[in-house]
C-alpha positions, 0 to 999 in steps of 0.5 A, spaced: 817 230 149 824 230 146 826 226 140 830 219 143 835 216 139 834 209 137 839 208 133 840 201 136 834 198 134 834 194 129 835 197 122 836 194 116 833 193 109 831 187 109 824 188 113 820 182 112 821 177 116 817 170 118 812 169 123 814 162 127 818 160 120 815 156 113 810 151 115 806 146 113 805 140 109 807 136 116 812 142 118 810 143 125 810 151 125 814 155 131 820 149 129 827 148 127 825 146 120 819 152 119 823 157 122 830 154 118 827 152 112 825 160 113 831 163 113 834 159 108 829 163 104 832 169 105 828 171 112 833 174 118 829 174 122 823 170 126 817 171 131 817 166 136 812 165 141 814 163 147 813 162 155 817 163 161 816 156 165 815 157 172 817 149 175 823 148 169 825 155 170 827 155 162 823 158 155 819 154 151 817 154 145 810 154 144 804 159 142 800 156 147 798 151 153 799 145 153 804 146 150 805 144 142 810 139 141 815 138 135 816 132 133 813 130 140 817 133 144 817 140 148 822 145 145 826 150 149 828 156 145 835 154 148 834 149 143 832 152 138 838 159 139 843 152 139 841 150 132 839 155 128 842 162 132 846 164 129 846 171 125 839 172 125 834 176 129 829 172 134 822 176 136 820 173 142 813 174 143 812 172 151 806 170 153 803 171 159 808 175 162 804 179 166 803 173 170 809 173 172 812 176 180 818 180 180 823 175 181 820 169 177 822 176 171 829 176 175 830 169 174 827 169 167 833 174 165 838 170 168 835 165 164 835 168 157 842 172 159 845 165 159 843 162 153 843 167 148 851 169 151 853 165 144 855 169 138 853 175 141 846 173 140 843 178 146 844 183 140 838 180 136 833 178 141 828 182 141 823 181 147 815 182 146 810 184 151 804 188 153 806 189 160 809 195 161 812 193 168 815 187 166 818 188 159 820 194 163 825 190 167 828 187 160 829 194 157 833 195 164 837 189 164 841 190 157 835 186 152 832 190 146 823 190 147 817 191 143 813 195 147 805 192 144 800 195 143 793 195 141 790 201 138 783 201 135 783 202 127 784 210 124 776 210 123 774 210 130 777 217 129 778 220 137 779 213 140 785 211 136 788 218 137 787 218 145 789 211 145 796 211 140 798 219 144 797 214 150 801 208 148 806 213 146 807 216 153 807 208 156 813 208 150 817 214 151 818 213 159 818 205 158 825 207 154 823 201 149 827 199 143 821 198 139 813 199 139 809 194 136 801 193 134 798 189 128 797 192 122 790 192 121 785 191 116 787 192 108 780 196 107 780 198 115 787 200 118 790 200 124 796 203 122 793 208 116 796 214 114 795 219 121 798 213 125 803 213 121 804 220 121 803 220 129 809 214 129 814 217 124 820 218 130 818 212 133 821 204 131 816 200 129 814 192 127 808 191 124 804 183 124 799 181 122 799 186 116 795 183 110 797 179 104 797 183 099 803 184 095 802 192 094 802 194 103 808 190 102 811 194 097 810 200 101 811 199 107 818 197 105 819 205 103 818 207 111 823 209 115 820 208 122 817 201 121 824 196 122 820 190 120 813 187 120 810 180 118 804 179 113 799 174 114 795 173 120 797 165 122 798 164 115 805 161 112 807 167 107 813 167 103 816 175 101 823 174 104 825 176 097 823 183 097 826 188 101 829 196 101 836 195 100 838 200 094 
């Protein structure tokens, strides 16, 4: 397979970003103050967990079913574009988008392409999921995609290399943006040293990398990986740190 040109996925020196904001303390996570109060700490972009709702036919805001409420109401990522939108990077984790028929995805872009059309926001949206049909169809249509994965950890040798070969050809002809997958245990990774060397022309954004302020260090000296969230449901703040020379 040739070397594909990613030169449009995000590529920028500050790497770390926050997964659903700053929260705690009565800060409901995957809110406008949590992810606020991230950004004005330095982060430029946010995973945020959202769900395509059938019957209202718009986005919300929500890791889970029922949704979570802020402040005892539902958030409509619209909501959440219109008051902290502007110059960040939004990394949208769909849930259950493999549940979705081919026209609820049509009617769901539609949805997205009208209330990210501000500001050039459409340019920052970065679409999550590991349903390669469906993301697909979000590539197709014009919108930046993490393709997810989930390999086993380098040590089980073979069955790590089998599979990331083959989320690499899912990738490759799937044309996405960038491939997504956790990083793993600290003593027990996922993305080690042969993954990363399988990897190295393919963008990559990290999650659930462990708190540790070395991994931090270093992932933030490799090229192909475009950015990473550390802690796993864990407010972190790294933001100050970064690879701009």
């Amino acid at each position: 397979m040739s070397i594909k040109d990613y030169s449009d996925s995000y590529d920028d020196c500050h790497k770390v970003w926050t997964a659903r904001g700053l929260y705690g303390d009565g800060v409901e996570q995957n809110s406008v103050e949590s992810i606020g109060t991230a950004f004005s700490e330095g982060a430029i972009g946010v995973e945020v967990d959202i769900f395509y709702d059938v019957e209202m036919q718009d986005f919300v805001v929500s890791h889970d079913r029922p949704y979570n409420r802020k402040n005892g109401k539902i958030l409509l990522l619209a909501d959440l574009f219109d008051a902290i939108g502007d110059d960040h990077y939004f990394w949208l984790d769909f849930k259950k988008i493999r549940h979705l028929t081919e026209e609820q995805v049509k009617a769901s872009i539609e949805r997205l392409y009208f209330i990210s059309r501000k500001n050039n926001l459409q340019e920052r949206v970065y679409i999550e999921g590991e349903a390669p049909i469906n993301i697909s169809r979000y590539r197709k249509a014009g919108f930046h995609t993490i393709f997810d994965t989930h390999p086993e950890p380098e040590s089980t040798g073979l069955i790590s290399t089998i599979m990331i070969n083959a989320y690499k050809i899912v990738f490759y002809f799937g044309d996405h943006s960038v491939m997504g997958m956790e990083y793993g245990e600290l003593d027990d990774p996922v993305f080690g040293k042969e993954t990363r060397r399988r990897l190295k022309d393919i963008p990559v954004f990290l999650y659930h990398v462990p708190v540790d302020e070395g991994l931090v260090d270093d992932l933030l000296k490799i090229k192909n990986v475009r950015a990473f969230i550390v802690g796993n449901n864990q407010s972190v703040n790294y933001y100050d740190k970064d690879s701009c020379q």
